[in-house]
C-alpha positions, -999 to 999 in steps of 0.1 A, spaced: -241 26 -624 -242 66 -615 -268 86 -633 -254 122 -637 -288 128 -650 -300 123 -614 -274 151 -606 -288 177 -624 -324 172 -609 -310 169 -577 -293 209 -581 -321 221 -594 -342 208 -567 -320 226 -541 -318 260 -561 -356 255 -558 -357 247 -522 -365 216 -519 -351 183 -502 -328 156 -519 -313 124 -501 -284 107 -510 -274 77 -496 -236 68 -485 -219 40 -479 -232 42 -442 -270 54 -444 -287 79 -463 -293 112 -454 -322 137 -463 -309 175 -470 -326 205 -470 -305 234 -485 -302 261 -455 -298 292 -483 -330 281 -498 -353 267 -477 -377 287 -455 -392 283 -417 -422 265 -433 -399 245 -452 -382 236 -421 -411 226 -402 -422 201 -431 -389 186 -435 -387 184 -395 -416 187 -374 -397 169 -348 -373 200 -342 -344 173 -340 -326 178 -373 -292 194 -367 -272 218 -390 -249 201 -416 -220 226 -421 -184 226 -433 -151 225 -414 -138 256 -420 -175 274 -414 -177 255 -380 -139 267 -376 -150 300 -374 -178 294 -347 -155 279 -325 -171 242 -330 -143 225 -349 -103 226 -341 -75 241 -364 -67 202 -375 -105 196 -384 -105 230 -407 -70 220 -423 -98 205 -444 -124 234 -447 -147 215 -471 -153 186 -447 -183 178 -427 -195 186 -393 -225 182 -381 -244 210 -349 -267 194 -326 -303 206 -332 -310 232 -294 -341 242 -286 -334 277 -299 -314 268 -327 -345 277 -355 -345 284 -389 -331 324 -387 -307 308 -363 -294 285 -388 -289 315 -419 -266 330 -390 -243 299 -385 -248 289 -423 -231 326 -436 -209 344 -423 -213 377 -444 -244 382 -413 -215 373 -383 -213 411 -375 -254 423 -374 -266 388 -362 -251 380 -329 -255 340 -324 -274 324 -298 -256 296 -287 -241 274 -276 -236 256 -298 -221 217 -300 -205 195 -329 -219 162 -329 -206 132 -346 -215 130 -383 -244 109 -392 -230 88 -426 -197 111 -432 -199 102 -470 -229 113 -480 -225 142 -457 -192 150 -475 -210 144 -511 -241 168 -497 -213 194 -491 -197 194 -528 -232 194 -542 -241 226 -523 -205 242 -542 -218 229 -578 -251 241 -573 -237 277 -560 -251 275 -528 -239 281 -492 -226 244 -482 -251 241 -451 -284 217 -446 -308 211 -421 -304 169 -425 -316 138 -407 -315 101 -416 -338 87 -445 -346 56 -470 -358 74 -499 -356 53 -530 -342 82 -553 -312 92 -531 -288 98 -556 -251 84 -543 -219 105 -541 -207 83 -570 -236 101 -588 -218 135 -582 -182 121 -593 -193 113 -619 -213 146 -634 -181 164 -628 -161 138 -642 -143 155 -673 -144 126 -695 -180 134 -705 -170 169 -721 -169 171 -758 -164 192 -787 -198 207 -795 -194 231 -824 -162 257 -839 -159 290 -857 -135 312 -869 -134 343 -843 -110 372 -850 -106 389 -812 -83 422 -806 -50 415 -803 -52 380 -822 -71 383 -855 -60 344 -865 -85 326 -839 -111 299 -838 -134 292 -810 -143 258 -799 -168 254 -771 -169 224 -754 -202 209 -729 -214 181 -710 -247 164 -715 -262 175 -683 -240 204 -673 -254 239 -682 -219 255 -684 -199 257 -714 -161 256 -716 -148 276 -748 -113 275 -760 -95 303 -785 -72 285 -808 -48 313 -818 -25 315 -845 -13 278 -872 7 251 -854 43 256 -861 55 225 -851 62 234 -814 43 230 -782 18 256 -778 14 282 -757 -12 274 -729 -29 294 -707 -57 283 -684 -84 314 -676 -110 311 -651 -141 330 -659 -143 359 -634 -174 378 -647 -162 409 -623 -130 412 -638 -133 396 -675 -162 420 -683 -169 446 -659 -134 459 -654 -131 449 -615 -95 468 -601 -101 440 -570 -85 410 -591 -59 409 -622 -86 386 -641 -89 409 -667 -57 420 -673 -44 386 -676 -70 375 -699 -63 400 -726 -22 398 -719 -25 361 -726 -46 366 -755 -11 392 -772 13 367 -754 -1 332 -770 -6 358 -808 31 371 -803 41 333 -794 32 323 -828 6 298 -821 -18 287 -787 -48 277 -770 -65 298 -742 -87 278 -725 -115 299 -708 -129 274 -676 -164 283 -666 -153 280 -629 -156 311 -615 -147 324 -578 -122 294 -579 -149 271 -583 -172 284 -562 -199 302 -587 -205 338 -590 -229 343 -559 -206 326 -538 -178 346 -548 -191 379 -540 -202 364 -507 -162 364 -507 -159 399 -514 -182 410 -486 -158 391 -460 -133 408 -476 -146 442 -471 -146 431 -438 -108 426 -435 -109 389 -446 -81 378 -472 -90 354 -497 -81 323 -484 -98 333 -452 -134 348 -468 -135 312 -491 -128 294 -459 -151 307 -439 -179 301 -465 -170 266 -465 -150 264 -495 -118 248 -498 -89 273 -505 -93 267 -550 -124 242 -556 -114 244 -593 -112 213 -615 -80 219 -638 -84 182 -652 -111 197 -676 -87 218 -689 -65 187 -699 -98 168 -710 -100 201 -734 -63 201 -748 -68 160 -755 -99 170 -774 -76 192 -796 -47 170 -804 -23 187 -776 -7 164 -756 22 183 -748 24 224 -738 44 255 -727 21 264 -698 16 303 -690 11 304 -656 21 314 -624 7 286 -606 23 256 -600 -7 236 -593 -24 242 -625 14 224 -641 7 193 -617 -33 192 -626 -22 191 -662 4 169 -659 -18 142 -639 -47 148 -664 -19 134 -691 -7 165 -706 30 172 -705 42 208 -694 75 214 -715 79 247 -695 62 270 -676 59 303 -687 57 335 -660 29 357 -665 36 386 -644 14 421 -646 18 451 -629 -4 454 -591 -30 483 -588 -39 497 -553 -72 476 -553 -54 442 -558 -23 448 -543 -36 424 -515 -53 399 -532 -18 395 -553 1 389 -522 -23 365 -509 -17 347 -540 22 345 -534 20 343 -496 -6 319 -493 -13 295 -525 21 289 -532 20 316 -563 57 327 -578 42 361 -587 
């Protein structure tokens, strides 16, 4: 039986630099988090020198040490054989990319076959939910409180969310409005939904927000985040009635830090596919089956979707909630995000 509770000690012992193990179907592996860890760290975890560098496919892409076909998935696993010279500042400069240009890499470097792919896979998505760079120092192990990759599944499984409190919250531009936040036993981030306006007897008017804390609250020109927000707040009031559900998956999934790793790369001329990539991220790590988790826990089984993104209409729809029509949600490009918008058509299948 998975213990989510396991989980949750488990990311907190890598925010805190320490090691973990979790054990796959073919071995277990110890992990030490490369963003948090230290030389001394290192040297405990490895006084051997033989541990090599657990990175992603689309990182290793970049360096040249996995092919095109490998990165087509950029969140999988590769593993770097453990050189002589290949120390601890040498693996911050293969883990992160945003130091590719001041820290010129050693090298060579060679992929080496992945010791138990699983848990190396599961090591990878714990590094996204804990907001860390997905790298590790890692070697084989037998620890007794490995936590498994079922363990993982299951603490993002959606089923566990419920309805933890409501109030009535007049907002601008919708003055009708209820809050309902929604949380997980062992998750610390809560998912909030604004119920605007009375049922009328139709489908409401959905729209899915992911929190973007640059754009949302500071006013960031580089995304339409904020401008989407508040036009879906007067679009779902002028509708008659609707739900906004406000996801606490920012950066795509990736977590705040992570996404302003992104925004360095791009400063560097990456796009956004490519800076998310070359983290090790897959294109949108977002989980849109929460969102259909929250509109069960409301009574909405059936929605007009606002949205210009067809995936978020098939993540409903397989979550169980039917999409009677998608709605566009178009909004003028400033010269900041003119880029970023075109990505967005040109790349994730957006019909901007």
């Amino acid at each position: 039986m998975s213990d989510p509770r396991a989980v949750a000690r488990a990311i907190d012992a890598l925010r805190r630099g320490w090691p973990i193990a979790i054990r796959g179907e073919a071995g277990t592996l110890a992990l030490l988090a490369i963003e948090t860890a230290d030389a001394e760290r290192l040297a405990a975890f490895d006084p051997a020198w033989t541990a090599p560098v657990l990175l992603s496919a689309g990182r290793a892409a970049t360096l040249k040490l996995a092919n095109q076909r490998d990165a087509a998935t950029p969140d999988a696993p590769v593993a770097v054989e453990r050189a002589p010279w290949l120390d601890f500042d040498g693996a911050v400069a293969l883990a992160d990319p945003q130091f590719d240009l001041a820290t010129p890499l050693k090298g060579p470097f060679r992929a080496i076959s992945v010791p138990a792919t699983d848990a190396a896979a599961a090591a990878l998505r714990l590094a996204r939910i804990a907001g860390l760079v997905p790298a590790f120092f890692v070697r084989p192990d037998e620890a007794a409180d490995a936590i498994t990759p079922a363990d993982i599944d299951a603490h993002e499984d959606p089923v566990r969310l419920r309805i933890v409190t409501r109030a009535r919250l007049p907002v601008a531009g919708a003055e009708d409005t209820e809050i309902v936040a929604f949380r997980t036993p062992e998750s610390p981030d809560e998912h909030v939904a604004l119920l605007i306006g009375q049922p009328n007897g139709q489908p409401p008017l959905v729209r899915l927000h992911s929190e973007c804390l640059t754009g949302d609250v500071l006013g960031s020109l580089k995304c339409d985040c904020g401008p989407q927000l508040q036009a879906a707040i007067h679009a779902i009031a002028d509708s008659g009635w609707g739900v906004l559900l406000y996801l606490r998956q920012e950066g795509r999934g990736i977590g705040l830090i992570n996404k302003l790793r992104a925004y360095a790369l791009q400063d560097q001329g990456f796009d956004t596919v490519d800076a998310n990539t070359r983290l090790g991220f897959a294109v949108d790590a977002r989980d849109f089956g929460v969102a259909g988790r929250m509109l069960g826990l409301l009574g909405q089984d059936r929605v007009r979707l606002l949205t210009n993104n067809p995936a978020k209409v098939a993540s409903l729809e397989a979550a169980g909630i039917a999409v009677a029509e998608r709605v566009p949600h178009r909004l003028p490009p400033n010269p900041h995000n003119e880029r970023y918008l075109a990505t967005k058509r040109d790349r994730t299948g957006h019909q901007l």
